[in-house]
N, C-alpha and C positions, 0 to 999 in steps of 0.2 A: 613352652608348650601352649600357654592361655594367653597366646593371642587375641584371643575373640575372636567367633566365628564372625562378627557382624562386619569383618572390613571387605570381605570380596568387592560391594560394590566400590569405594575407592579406588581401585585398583584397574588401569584400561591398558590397553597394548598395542603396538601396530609392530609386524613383521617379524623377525627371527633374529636372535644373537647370534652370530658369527661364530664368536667360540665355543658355545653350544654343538653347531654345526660343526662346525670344523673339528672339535672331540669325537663327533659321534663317526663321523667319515675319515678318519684315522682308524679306526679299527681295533687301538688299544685296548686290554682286558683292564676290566673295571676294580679298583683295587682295593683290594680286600684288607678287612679288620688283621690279615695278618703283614700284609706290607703297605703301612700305613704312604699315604705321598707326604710330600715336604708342604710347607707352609711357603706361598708363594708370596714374601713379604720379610722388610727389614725393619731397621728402628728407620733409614734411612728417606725421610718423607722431608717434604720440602713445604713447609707452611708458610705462607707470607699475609698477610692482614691491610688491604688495600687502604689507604686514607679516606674512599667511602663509605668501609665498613665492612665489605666483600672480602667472607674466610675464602683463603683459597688452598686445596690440598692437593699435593702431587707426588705419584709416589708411580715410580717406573719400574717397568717387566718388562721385560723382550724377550719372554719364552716363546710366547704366542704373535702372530703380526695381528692385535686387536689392542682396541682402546675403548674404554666405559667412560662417559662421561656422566657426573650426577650432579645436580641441585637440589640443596634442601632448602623448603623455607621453614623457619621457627616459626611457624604459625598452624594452627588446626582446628578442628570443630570448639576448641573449647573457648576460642575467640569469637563465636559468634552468640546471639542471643537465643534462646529457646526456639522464638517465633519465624525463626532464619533457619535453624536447625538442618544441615544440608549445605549450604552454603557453601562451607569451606571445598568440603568436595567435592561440590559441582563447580568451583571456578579451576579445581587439579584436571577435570576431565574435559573443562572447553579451552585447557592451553595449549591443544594440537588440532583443535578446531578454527585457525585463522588468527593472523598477524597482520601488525604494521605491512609487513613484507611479505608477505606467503599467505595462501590459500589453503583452504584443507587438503587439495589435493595435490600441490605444492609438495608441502609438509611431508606429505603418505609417500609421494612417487623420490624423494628424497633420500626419506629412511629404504622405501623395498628396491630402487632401484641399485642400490650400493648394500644388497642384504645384508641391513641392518638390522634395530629392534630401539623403539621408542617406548618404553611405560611409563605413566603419569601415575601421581598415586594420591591420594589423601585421607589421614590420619587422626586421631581426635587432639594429638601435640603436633603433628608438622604436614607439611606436601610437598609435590615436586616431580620431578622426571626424571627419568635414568633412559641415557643413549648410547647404544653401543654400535662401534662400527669397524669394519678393518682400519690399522694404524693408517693407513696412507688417505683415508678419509677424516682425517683429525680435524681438522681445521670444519668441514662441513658440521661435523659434529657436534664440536665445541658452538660455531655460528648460529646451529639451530637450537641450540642450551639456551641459550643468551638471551636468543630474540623470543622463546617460548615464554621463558619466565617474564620478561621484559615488557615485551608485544602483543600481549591478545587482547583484540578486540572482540570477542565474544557475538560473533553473528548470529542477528538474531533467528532465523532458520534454524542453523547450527546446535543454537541452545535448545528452541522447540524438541528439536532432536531428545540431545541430552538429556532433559527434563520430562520428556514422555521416558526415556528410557529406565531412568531414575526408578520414575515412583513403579513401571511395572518391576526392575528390581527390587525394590520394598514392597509391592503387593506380593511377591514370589516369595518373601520371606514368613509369611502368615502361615505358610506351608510347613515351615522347615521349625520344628519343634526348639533345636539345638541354639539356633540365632534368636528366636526368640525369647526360649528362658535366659539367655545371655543376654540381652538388652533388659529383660527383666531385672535380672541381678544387677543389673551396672546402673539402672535409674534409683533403689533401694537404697544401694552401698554409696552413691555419688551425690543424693537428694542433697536439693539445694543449691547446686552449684553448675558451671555449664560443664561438667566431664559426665554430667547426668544422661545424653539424648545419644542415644547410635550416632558415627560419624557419618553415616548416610542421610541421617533426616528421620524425618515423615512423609507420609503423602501430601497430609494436610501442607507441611510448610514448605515443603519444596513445589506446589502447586502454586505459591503465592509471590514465589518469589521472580523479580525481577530483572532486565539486564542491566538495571542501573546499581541493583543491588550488587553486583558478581564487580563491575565497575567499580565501585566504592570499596569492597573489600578487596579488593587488587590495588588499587591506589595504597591503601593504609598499609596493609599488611607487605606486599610483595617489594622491597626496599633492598638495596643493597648490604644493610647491618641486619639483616634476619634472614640473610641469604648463604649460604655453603655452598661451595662449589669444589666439589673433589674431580679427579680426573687418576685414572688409574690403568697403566698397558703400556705399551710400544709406542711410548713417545719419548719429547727431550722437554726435560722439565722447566729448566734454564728458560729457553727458547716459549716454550707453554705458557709461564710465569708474565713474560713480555707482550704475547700475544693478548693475554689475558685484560691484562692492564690497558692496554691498546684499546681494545674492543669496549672497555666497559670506563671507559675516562670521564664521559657524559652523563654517565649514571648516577645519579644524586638523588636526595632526598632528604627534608626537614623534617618528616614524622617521627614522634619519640618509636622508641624501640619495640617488639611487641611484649602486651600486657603481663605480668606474673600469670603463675598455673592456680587457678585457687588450692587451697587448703583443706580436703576432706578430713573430716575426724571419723575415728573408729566408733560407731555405732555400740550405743550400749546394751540397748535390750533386741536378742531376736527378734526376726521379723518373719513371715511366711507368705507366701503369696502361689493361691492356683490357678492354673490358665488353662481352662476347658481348650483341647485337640482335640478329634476324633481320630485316633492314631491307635495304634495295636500295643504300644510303648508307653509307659512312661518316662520321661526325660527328668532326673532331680541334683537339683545343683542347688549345692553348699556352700555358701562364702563368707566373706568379712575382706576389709578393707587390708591392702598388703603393705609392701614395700616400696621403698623408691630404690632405681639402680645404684642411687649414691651409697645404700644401705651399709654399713662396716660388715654386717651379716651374710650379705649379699652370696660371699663365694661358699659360706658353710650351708645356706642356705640354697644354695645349689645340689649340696650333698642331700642336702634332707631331702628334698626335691626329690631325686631321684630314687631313692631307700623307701619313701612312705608310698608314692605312687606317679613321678613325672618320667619314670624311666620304661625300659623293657620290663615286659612279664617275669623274666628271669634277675631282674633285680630291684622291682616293686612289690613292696607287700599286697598295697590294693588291689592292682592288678590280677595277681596269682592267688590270692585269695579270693575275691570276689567272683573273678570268672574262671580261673581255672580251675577254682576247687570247691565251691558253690554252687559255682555253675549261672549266675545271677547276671550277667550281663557279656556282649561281646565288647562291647566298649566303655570303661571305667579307668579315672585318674584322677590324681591332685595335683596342685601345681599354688607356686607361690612367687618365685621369680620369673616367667616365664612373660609375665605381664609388667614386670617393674620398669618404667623410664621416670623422666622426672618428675610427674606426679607418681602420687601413690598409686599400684595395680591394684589387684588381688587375691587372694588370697581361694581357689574354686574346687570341691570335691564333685566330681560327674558322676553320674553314671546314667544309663537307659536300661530298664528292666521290665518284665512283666507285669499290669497293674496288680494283680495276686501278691508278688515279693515288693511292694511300693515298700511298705514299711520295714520286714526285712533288710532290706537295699540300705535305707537310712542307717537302722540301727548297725549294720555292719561296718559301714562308713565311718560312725562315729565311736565304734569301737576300736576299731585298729588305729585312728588317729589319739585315743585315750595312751591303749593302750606303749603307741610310740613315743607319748611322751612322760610315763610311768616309767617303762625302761631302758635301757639304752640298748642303744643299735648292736649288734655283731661283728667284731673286726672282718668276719666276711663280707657282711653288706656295707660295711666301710671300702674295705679294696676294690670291690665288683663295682659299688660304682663311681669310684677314682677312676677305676680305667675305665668305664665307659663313658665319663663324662672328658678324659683326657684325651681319649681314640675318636671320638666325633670331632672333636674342638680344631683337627685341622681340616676338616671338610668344608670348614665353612671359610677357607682361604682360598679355594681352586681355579675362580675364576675373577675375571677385572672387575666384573660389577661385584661380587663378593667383596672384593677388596676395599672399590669406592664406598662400598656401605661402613666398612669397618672405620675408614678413616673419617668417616660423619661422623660413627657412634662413639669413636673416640676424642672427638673435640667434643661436642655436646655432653657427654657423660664420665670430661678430663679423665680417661682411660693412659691417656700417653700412647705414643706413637709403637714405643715397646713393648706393649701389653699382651703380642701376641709370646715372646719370649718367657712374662712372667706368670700368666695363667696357670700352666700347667702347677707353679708352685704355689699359687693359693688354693688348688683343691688336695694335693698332696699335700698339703700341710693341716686340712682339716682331721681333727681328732675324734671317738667317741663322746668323748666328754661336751667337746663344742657342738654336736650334731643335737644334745640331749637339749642343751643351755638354749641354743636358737629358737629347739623348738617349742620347749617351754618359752620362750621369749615375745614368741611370733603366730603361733597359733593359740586359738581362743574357740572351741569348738562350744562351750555355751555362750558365744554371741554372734554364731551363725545364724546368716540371714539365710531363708529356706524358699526357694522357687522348684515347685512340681507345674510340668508341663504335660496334658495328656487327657486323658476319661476322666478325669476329675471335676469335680462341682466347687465353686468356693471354696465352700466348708473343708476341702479335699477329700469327699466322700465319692465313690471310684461311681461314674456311670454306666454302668451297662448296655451296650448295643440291645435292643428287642431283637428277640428269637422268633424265626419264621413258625408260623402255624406247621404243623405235620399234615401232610395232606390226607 
């Protein structure tokens, strides 16, 4: 769930996914929690490891005539310096802004003329692209993969672009209470180190930055050994494999590999922090430093997740507590793996409430999370959310780009290509006992760092709006 709201800007697009389309103009009924679909996916995946250094993953479907192409790069905001802050993400969204070969609108009439769908992405661990397009445009696909990551030369126009567009997405976020107490918390919990600064920047630093600079981190970074390259649909993998190879034989590079993830440590003494909003709300997020996905915890720590507050109303305490029977907010949760990749996440209890119930709000917060790790859970909210965490888990197989993500996040986070086979038996296997062990393990509710966003003053003393004169 705690993604962080702060990645939208990352995130760019052109055009439509095929299978998207193509589901929705079938007419098929949408299938329901009672007949679940299959899992569109084998152990049967074709990995091969170029002598440049290019992971390459392939793993064939011929339900649908479509094919998802992705690239990741190992590289992200957390590679860049304070003073650059932005960077990484603005060189993910001028990779479909002009090539060696292509022109922007090259690129654009490309993807829409063969309704397709191209999104660029960047991340504070990685970036990259994801293209999809019908099977019989593979090769075009694949070509513009290639030469995206490959080829941009970052026009300067182009970037003008980008870079106006940029900072007014980061002036839009001054607005938005939720991204802001989240980059609050994640400078706090990350002090010190670069996974400290929003993936999008600043105004200040993304105003200062240059085309030589976008230049230079693409030379370093964007390499064939810190490159992934999944491909996932109605192809021949065999055949894909050689094209592959083909196409990328030139592709070299001397630069060492990209840098380690720093090292955050868990914060010892609270911390709190208020951010005057004029907002009818107050926004209060609760945290500490989390997990990494390698965590051994990881799958029980999924259960907990869901039992204290990552899940549905009907099987989150915070949740149904908070706002259905308090009545204190329409949107409140915790979340602890939701965030986990190879650095540490964290560890975030939300909610938005009236400035009147500010302190209520808290104390309730840190109640039910006391009191979850005082006693152990209920073989019912054990079962309830087995299956609801077992009954989602094949949703997220449905389509080609679904899949190409899976087969990333399974090289990167050594899942094994099986992993969709063996999930369901590591939440099945979590016990009460271990749900109790974790959480005592893993949460730390007195060395919660404390961010209120809203009518507050410093001190967090609530400000008051003035009341019109009575006429």
């Amino acid at each position: 769930m705690d993604a962080g709201p702060e990645l939208g800007p990352g995130v760019k697009e052109r055009g439509e996914d095929p299978q998207v389309r193509a589901a929705v103009c079938s007419r098929q009924p949408h299938p329901s929690m009672t007949t679940l679909p299959e899992i569109r996916i084998t152990s049967s995946v074709l990995r091969d490891k170029l002598s440049n250094g290019l992971t390459v993953l392939l793993a064939e479907d011929h339900s649908t005539p479509t094919v998802s192409v992705d690239g990741l790069i190992k590289v992200g905001a957390y590679c860049e310096p304070r003073k650059q802050a932005g960077l990484s993400v603005l060189v993910t969204r001028m990779l479909d802004e002009g090539t060696c070969n292509h022109t922007a609108d090259e690129i654009s009439q490309a993807i829409e003329s063969r309704g397709g769908s191209l999104q660029t992405f960047g991340r504070r661990e990685f970036g990259g692209l994801s293209i999809a397009m019908l099977s019989k445009d593979f090769e075009t696909a694949l070509d513009l993969a290639l030469d995206l990551i490959r080829n941009p030369v970052f026009p300067p126009a182009r970037l003008k672009l980008e870079v106006s567009k940029a900072i007014s997405a980061i002036r839009g976020t001054r607005d938005q209470p939720r991204i802001m107490g989240s980059n609050a918390l994640n400078e706090i919990l990350y002090r010190g180190t670069s996974l400290a600064h929003p993936a999008q920047g600043y105004e200040k630093t993304i105003a200062r930055l240059k085309r030589r600079d976008l230049v230079e981190f693409h030379r370093r970074f964007y390499t064939p050994q810190n490159t992934v390259l999944a491909v996932a649909g109605d192809f021949d993998a065999h055949r894909a494999l050689r094209q592959i190879r083909a196409r990328t034989r030139g592709w070299a590079s001397s630069e060492p590999p990209a840098p380690p993830l720093p090292q955050p440590r868990l914060r010892e003494r609270p911390t709190v922090r208020h951010i005057y909003q004029d907002k009818e709300q107050v926004h209060i997020f609760l945290g500490h430093l989390g997990i990494r996905r390698s965590d051994p915890d990881y799958y029980a720590l999924q259960v907990t997740d869901t039992i204290l507050g990552g899940g549905p109303g009907f099987t989150s305490r915070i949740p149904r507590r908070l706002r259905d029977e308090q009545g204190l907010a329409y949107t409140t949760y915790c979340d602890l793996t939701g965030s986990a990749a190879s650095a540490p996440g964290r560890f975030v209890a939300y909610i938005a409430t009236s400035p009147d119930t500010l302190q209520q709000a808290i104390d309730s917060i840190l109640r039910e999370i006391r009191v979850f790790l005082d006693q152990p859970v209920t073989e019912e909210e054990l079962r309830d959310a087995k299956a609801y965490l077992t009954g989602r888990f094949v949703f997220e197989f449905q389509t080609n780009a679904q899949i190409a993500s899976f087969l990333i996040n399974a090289e990167i986070f050594h899942l094994g290509f099986d992993f969709v086979q063996r999930y369901p038996g590591y939440i099945k296997g979590v016990t009460v006992e271990e749900v109790q062990r974790v959480a005592r393990q893993h949460l730390h509710p007195d060395r919660f760092a404390r961010v209120v966003v809203g009518p507050v003053d410093r001190s967090g003393r609530l400000k008051r709006k003035p009341q019109p004169m009575p006429a």
